[in-house]
LODREN-166949 format. One record per residue: z, y, x of N, C-alpha, C, O, CB in turn. Coordinates in steps of 0.2 Angstrom, whole numbers, plus 5000, padded with zeros to 4 digits. Each point is the difference from the previous one (the first is absolute). Glycine has a CB too. Layout:
ZYXZYXZYXZYXZYX;...
END
This chain:
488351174910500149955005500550025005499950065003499049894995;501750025004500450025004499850005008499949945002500850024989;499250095013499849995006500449985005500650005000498750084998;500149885009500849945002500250035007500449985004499249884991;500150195004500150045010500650025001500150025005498850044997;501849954993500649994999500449965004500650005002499050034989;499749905011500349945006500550025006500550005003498349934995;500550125002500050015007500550065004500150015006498749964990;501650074998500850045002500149985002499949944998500650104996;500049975013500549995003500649994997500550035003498950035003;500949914989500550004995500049934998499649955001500250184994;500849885001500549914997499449964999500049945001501250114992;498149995004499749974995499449985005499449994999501150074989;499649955016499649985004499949925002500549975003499850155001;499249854995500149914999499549985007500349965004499850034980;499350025017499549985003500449965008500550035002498550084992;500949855007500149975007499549975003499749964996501350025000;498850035010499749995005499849995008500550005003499550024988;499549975012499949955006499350055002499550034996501049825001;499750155010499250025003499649945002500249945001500150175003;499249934996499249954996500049945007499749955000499150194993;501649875012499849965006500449934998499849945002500150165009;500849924983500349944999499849944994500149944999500950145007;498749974989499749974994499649945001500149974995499950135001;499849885006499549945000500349945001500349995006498950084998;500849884992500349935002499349955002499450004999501850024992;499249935013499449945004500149974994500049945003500150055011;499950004980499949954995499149985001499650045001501550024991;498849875006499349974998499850024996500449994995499649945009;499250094994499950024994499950064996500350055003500249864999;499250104994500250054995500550004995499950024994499149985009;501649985000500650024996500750035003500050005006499549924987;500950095004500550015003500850024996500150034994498850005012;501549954998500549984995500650085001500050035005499849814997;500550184991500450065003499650045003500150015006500749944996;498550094995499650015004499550054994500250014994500049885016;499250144993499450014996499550005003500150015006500450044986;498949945007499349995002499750084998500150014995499849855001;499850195009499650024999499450035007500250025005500749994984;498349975006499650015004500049945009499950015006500250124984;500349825005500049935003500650025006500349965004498350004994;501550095002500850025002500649965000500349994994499350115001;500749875009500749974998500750065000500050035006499649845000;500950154990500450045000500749984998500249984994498950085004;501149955005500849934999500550064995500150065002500049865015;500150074979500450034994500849964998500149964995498650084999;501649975011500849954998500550034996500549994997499449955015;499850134990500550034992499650004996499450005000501450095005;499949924988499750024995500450064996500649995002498849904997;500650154998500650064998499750044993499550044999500949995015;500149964983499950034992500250084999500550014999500049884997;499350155005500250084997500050014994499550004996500050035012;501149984989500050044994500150064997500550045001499749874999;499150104995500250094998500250004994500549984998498750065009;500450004990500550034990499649924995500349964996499550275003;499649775003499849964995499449935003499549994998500850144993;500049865015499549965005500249985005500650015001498850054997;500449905006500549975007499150005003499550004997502049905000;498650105010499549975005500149945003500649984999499350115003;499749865001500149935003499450035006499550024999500849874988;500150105020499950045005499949935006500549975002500250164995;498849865004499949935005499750025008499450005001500449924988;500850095016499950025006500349945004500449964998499550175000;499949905009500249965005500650015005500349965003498550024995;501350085000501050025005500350064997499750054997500049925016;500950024988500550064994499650085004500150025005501449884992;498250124997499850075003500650074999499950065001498649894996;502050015000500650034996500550035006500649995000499349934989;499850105016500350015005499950095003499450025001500449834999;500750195001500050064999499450035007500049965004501550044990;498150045006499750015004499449975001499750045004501249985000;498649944994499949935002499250025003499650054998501249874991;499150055014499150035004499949925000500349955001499850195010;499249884988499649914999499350014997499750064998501649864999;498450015002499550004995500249954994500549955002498650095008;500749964985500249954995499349974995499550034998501950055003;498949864999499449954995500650004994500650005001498549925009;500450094983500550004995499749974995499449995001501250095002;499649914991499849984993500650044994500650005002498949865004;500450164990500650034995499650004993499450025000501350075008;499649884987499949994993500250044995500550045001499549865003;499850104993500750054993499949974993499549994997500450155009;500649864994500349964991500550054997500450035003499749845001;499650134989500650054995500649954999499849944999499350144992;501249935009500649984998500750044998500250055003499249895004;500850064990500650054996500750005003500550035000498949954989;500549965013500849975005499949985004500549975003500149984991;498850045012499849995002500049935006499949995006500250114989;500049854999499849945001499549964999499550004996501350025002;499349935010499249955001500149954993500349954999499650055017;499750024982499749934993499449965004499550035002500550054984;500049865015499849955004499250004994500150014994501449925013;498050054997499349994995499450035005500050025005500650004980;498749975008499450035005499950064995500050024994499349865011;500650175003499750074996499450025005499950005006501550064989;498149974998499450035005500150095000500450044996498549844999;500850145009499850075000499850034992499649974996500050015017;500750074986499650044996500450074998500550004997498949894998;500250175006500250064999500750014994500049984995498850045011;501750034996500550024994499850044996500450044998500449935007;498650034994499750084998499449944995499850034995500350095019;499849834987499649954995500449994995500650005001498849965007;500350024986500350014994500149914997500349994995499050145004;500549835005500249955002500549995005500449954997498750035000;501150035005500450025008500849954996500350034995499050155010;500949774997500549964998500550005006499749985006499549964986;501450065009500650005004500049945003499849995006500850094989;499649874999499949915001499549985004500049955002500450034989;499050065009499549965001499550045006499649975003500649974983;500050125015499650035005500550035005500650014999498450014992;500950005016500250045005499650075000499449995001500949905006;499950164993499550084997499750025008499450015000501750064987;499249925019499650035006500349945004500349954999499650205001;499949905008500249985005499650025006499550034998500949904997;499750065011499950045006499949935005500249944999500650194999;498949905009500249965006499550055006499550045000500849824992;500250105013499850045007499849935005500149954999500850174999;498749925006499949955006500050065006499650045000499749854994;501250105011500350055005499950064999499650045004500349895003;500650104988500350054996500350045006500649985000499649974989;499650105015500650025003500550054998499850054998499649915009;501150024995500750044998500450045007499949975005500249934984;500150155012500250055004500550014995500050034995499050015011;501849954999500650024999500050004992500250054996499950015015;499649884986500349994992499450034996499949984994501550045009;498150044999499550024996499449965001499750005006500950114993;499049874995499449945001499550065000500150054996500349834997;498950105012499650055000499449964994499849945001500550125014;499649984980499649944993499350005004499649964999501050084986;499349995018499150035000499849945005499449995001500650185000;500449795002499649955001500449914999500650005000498950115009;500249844989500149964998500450004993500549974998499450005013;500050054987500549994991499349994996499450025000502050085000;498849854996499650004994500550004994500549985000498549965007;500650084987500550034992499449984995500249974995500650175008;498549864999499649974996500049944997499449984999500250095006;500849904993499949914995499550014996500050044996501149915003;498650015002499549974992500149954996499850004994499450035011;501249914999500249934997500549985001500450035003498749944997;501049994999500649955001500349964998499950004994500250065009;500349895000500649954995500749995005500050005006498949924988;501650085003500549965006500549984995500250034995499750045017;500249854989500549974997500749995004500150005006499049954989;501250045002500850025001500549934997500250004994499550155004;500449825006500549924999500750035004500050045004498849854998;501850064994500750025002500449945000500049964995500050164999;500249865011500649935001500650045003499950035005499349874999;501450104993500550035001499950065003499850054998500549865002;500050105006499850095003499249995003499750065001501749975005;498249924996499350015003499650014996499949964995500350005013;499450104994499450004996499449965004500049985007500550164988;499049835001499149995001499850064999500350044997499449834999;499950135006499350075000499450005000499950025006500650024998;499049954994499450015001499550064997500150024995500249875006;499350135003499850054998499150025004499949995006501750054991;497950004999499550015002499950064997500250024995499449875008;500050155000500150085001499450024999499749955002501150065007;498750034988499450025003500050064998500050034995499449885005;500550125007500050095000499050035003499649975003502350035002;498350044993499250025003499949985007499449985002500650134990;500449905012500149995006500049935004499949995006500650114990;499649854997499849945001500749964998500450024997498750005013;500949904992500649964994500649995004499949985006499249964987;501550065006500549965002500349954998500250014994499850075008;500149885000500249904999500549965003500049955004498950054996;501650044997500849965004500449974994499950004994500450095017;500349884993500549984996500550015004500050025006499549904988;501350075000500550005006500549944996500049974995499950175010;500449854999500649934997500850035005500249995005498649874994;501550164995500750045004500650024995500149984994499150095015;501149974994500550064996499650065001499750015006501549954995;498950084993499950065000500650064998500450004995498449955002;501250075010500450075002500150074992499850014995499649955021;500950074986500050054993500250065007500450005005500349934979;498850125014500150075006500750024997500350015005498350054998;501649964993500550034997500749985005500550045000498849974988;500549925015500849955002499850025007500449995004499949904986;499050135012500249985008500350065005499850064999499149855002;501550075003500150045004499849985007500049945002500850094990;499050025012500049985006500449955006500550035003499050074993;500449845006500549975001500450035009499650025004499849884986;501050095010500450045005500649925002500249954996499650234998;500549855012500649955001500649984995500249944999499550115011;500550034988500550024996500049964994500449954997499650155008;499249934991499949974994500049935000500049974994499550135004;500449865007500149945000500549935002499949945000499250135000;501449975002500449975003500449974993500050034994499950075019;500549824989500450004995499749934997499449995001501050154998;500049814996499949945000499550014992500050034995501249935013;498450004994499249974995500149934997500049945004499250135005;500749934987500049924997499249994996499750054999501849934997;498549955003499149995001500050004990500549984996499149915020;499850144982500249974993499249984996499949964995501450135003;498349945007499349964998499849985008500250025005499350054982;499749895011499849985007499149994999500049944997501350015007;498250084997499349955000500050005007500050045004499349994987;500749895009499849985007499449935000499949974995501550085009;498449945001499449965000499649984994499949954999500550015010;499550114987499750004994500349974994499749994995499650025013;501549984992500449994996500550074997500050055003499949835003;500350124989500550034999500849954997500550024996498350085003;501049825006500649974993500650035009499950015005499449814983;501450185008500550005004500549964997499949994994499850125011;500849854998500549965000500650054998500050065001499349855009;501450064988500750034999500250015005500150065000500249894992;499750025015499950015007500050045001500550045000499049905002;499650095000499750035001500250074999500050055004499449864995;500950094994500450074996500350035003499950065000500449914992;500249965014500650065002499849995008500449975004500950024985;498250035012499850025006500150065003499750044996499849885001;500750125007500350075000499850025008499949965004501250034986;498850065012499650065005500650055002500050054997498649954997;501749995011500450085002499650025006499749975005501650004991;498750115003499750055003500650025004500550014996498550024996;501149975013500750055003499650045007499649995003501849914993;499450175003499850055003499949985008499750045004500850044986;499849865013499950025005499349945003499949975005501650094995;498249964995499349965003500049914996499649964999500550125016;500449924985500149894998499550004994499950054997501649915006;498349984994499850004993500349924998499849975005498850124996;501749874996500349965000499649964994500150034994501150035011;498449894994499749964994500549944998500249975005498650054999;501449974990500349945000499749984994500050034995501049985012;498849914992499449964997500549954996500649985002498350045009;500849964985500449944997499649934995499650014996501450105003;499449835004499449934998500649964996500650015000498349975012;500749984985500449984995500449925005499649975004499350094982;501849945012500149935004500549964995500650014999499450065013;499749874985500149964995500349935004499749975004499350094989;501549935004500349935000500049944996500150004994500450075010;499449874999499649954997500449945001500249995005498850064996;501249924993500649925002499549965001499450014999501649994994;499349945009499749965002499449984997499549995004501550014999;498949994990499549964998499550064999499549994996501349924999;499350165010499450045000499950034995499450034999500149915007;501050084989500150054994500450075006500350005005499949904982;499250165008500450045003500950034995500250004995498350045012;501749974998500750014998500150084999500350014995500149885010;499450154997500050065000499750035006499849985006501150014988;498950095002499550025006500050095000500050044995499049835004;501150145006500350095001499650035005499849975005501550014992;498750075002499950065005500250025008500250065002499749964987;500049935014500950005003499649995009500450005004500749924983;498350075015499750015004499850055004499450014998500649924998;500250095007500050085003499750005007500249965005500850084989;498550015007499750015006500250095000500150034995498849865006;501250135006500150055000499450035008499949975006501550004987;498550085005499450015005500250085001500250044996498849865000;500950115013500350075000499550035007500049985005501449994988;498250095003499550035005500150065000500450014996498749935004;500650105004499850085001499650044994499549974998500550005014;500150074987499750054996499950065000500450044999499949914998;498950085004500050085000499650014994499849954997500450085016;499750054986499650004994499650065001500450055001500449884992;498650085007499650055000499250024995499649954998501150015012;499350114988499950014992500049924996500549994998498850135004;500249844996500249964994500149935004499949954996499550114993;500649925018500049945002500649995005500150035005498649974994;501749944998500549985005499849945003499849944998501050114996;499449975013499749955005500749955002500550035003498550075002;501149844994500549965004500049975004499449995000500949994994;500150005011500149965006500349975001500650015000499250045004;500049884997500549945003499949955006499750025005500649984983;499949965011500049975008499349985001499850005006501349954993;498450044995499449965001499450075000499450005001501249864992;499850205007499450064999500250044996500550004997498749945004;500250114997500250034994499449994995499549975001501350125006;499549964986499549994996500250054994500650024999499049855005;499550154994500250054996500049994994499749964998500050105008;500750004987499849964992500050084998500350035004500349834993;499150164998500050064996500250014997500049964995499650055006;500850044998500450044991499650014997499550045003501450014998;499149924993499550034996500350054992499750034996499749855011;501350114996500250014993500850015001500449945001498550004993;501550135006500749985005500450084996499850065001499649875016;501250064977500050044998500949985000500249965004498450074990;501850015002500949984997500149945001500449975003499750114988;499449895003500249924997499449945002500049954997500750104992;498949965017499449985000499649985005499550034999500750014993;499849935013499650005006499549924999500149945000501150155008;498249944992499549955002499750015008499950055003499849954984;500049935015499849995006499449955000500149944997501050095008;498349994998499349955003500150005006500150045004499149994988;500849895010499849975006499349974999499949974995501250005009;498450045000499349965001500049965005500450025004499150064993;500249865005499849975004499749954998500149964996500650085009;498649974999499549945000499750014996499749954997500849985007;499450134993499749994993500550024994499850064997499549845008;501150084994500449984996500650044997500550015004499049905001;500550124991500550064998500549984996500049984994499250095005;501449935004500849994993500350074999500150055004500449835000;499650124992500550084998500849964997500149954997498650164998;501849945009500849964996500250074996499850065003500749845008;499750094986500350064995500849985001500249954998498750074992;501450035011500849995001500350064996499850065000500249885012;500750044984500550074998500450015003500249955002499750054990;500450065010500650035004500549964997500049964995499650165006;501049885004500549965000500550064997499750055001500049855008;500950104989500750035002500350005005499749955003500550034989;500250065012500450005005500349944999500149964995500050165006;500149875004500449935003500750004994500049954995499750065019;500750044987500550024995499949994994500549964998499750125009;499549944988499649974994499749925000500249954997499550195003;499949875003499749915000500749965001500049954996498750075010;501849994998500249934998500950014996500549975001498749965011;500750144984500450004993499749954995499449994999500950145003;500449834995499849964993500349935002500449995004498450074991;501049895002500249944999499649945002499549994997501150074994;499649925013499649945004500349945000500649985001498950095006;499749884993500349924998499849975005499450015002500649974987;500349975015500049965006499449965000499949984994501350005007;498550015001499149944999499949975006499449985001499950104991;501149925012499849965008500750035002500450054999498149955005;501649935002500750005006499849985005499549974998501350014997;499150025011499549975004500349945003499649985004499750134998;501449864996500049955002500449964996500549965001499250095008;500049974983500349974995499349974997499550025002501650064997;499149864995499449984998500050054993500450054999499649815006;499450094993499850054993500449994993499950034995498849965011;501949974994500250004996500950015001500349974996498549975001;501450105008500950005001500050064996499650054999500849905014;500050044984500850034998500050075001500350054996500449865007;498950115003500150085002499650044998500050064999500349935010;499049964988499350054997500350014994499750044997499249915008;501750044993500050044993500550055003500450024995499449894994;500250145019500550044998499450085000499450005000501949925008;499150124992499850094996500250035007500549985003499950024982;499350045016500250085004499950074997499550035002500249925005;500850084988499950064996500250045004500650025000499349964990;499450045015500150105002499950064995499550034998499849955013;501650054987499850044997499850095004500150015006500849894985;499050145005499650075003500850035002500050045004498649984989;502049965005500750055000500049975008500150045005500849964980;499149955017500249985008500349925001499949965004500650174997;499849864992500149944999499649924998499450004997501350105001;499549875003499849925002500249964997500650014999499450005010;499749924985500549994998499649915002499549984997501150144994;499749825015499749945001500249954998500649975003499150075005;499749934984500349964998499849925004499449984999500850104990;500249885013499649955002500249934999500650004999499150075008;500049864992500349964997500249935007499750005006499750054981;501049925011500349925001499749954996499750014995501450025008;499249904999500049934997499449975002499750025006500950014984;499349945006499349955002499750004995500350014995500049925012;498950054993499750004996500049974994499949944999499750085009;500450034985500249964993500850024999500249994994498949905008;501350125003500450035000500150085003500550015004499849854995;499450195000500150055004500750034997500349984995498450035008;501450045000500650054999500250075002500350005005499949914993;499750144998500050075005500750005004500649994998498750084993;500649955017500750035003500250054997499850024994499849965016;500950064994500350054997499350085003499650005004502049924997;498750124995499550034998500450055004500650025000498849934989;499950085018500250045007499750074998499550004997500349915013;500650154991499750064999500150045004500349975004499950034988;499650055011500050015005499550095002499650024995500749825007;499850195005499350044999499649995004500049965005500550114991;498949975002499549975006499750085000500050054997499749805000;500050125012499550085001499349985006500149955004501250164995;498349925001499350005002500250045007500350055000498849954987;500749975020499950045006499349955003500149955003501450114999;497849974997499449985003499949924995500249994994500150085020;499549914989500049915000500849964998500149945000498850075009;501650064991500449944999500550024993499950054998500249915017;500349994984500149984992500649985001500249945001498850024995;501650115003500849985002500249994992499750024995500650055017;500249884988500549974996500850025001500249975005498949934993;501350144999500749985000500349974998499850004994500350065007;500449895001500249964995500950025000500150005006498849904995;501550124996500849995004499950035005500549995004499849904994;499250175006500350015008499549975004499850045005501549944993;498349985000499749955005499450014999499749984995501049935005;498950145004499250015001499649935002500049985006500450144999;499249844990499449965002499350035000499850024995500849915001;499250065009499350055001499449964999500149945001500550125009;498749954988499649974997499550045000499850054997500949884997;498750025013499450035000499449994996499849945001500650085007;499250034989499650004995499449975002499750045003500850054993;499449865004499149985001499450024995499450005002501149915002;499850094991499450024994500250044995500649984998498949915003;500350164996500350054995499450034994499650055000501449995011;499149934986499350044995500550004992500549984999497949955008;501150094988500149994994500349934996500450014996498750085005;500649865002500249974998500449925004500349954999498850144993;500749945014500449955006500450035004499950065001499349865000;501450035001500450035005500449935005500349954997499850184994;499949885015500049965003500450045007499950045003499049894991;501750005005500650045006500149935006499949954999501050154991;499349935015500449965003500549995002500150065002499249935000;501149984998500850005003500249955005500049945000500250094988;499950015017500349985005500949985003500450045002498450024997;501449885001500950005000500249965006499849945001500450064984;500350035019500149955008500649964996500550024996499150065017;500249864991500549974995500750005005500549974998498449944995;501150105012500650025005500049945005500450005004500350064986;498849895009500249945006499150005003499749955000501549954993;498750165009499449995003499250024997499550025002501349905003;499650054989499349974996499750074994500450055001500249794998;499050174998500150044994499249974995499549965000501350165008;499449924986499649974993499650044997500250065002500649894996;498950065000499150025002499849984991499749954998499949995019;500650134978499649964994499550054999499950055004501049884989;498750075002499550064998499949974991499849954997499350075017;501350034985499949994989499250065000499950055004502149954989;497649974999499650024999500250024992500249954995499249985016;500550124987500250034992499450024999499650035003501650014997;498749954993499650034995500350064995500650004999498949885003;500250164995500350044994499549984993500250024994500250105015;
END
């Protein structure tokens, strides 16, 4: 049997995350508890969960704070499972305890050990075993349910030492991917691409291109997006797009796995849970109530808005002129090529076709045309949106004010 005090290295493979014993306890009613486990009528709050994988096995590690943190002094409440696996993938089902040394002993169908602690203490990364750990199981079950990225969990434990009785409902982290989160490592544009929130995991097309910038000098910029549909008269919708934009902009610091924001109304805190190259997850709690957002790294500005984009909003055009069928192709050489149309509806017709170069300085979005610099500030820039404004004096006092919205 594979011994599991390997957890406990100071090293990559080091998974356990935890809380001292003063913060563990939740005011839940009852004998239950959500994100959590039961022992010896004990409440133990477990909002992580984290996979270790070794040559022919993974662990399923359910604690309450990223203990993946260099140095780390505390005490820690835990739970850790172990499953053979060859690739080390979660297969969703019910598995009971039973040794891999039994001749029965089934992969599908059984979990071979497991461990748990109740205020484990640790000292600069080394766990002292001689008090609180328990290795002894005698029984067990825990089922395993999968909706897109979140896992269900349920699970009951019985170690000589007595039983454990939690569940969890989340993402599960992979130790191999986390890194300690720091300013650096976080800095830089995030787009949302899953979501469990008020116990959902449904998300909207919306929702998709919702995006998070981290920047160095403290700002964090949110910008959100709601569906805005147009309707004729007789209350048919006529079309309906992405095209409603809130933009929200607080303070940000970040300390080992918790970033704290500030804005006008206060501050408030959410956790990394999970923050790597291509991948940054975050939990907010409140009232109870847990959402995690999963976002992927963006491209640099410069990259993101290379390629070919189609007009999908004017802001003071209807939904059906002549202009929505024009093009913007940012090629990567420098060059521009803006195709855009005339006429009237049923009759359109491309203009002549503008080339020109273009270059990025901050938020803004120069065009050459002939000699003639037009300047164009960026409001929105992701993978798949991009949104400028153009500003033009018209020479008698007055000036014109559009904002084009492109898709790729």
């Amino acid at each position: 049997m594979i011994k599991k005090i390997c957890l406990f290295i100071a090293s990559a493979l080091l998974l356990l995350t935890s809380c001292s014993s003063d913060d563990n306890q939740t005011p839940e009613e009852g004998n239950t508890i959500t994100n959590g486990f039961l022992f010896n009528n004990e409440k133990h709050a477990t909002s992580f969960v984290t996979k270790t994988l070794f040559d022919n096995h993974y662990q399923l590690t359910f604690t309450s704070d990223d203990f993946l943190i260099d140095g780390y002094n505390g005490s820690v409440n835990f739970v850790g499972i172990l499953f053979q696996s060859a690739n080390g993938e979660i297969i969703p089902g019910t598995y009971t305890f039973l040794s891999d040394t039994d001749q029965n002993y089934d992969a599908s169908k059984n979990f071979f050990d497991a461990e748990s602690g109740i205020d484990l203490k640790i000292t600069n990364g080394e766990a002292d075993l001689s008090s609180g750990y328990f290795e002894n199981i005698t029984s067990g079950t825990i089922t395993i349910e999968k909706e897109n990225n979140t896992y269900t969990i349920t699970y009951s434990l019985v170690f000589t030492e007595g039983t454990f009785e939690g569940n969890y409902s989340g993402a599960i982290r992979n130790s191999e991917e986390i890194i300690t989160p720091s300013e650096a490592s976080i800095v830089g544009k995030w787009q949302l691409v899953s979501q469990f929130e008020e116990g959902s995991t449904n998300i909207t097309e919306c929702e998709l291109m919702d995006t998070i910038e981290f920047k160095e000098n403290g700002d964090v910029e949110y910008i959100y997006h709601y569906l805005s549909t147009v309707v004729n008269q007789s209350g048919e919708v006529v079309s309906s797009t992405c095209s409603d934009i809130e933009n929200v902009l607080e303070k940000w610091v970040i300390e080992n796995n918790e970033i704290t924001f500030t804005d006008d109304m206060g501050t408030y805190t959410v956790t990394v849970l999970e923050l790597n190259e291509t991948t940054l997850t975050l939990e907010f709690e409140d009232t109870g109530i847990t959402d995690t957002y999963t976002y992927k790294r963006l491209e640099s500005d410069q990259d993101l808005i290379t390629g070919k984009w189609n007009v999908v909003h004017i802001n003071d055009l209807p939904y059906n002129d002549c202009e929505l069928l024009s093009t913007l192709d940012i090629k990567s050489n420098g060059i521009y090529e803006d195709q855009t149309y005339g006429g009237t509806v049923g009759s359109c017709s491309p203009d002549a076709l503008d080339s020109g170069s273009w270059s990025l300085n901050g938020k803004t979005f120069n065009q050459v045309l002939n000699g003639t610099t037009f300047t164009n500030t960026i409001l929105e820039l992701s993978e798949t949106t991009l949104r400028l404004k153009f500003e033009h004096d018209n020479g008698d006092g007055t000036s014109l004010t559009e904002i084009w919205m492109y898709t790729k």
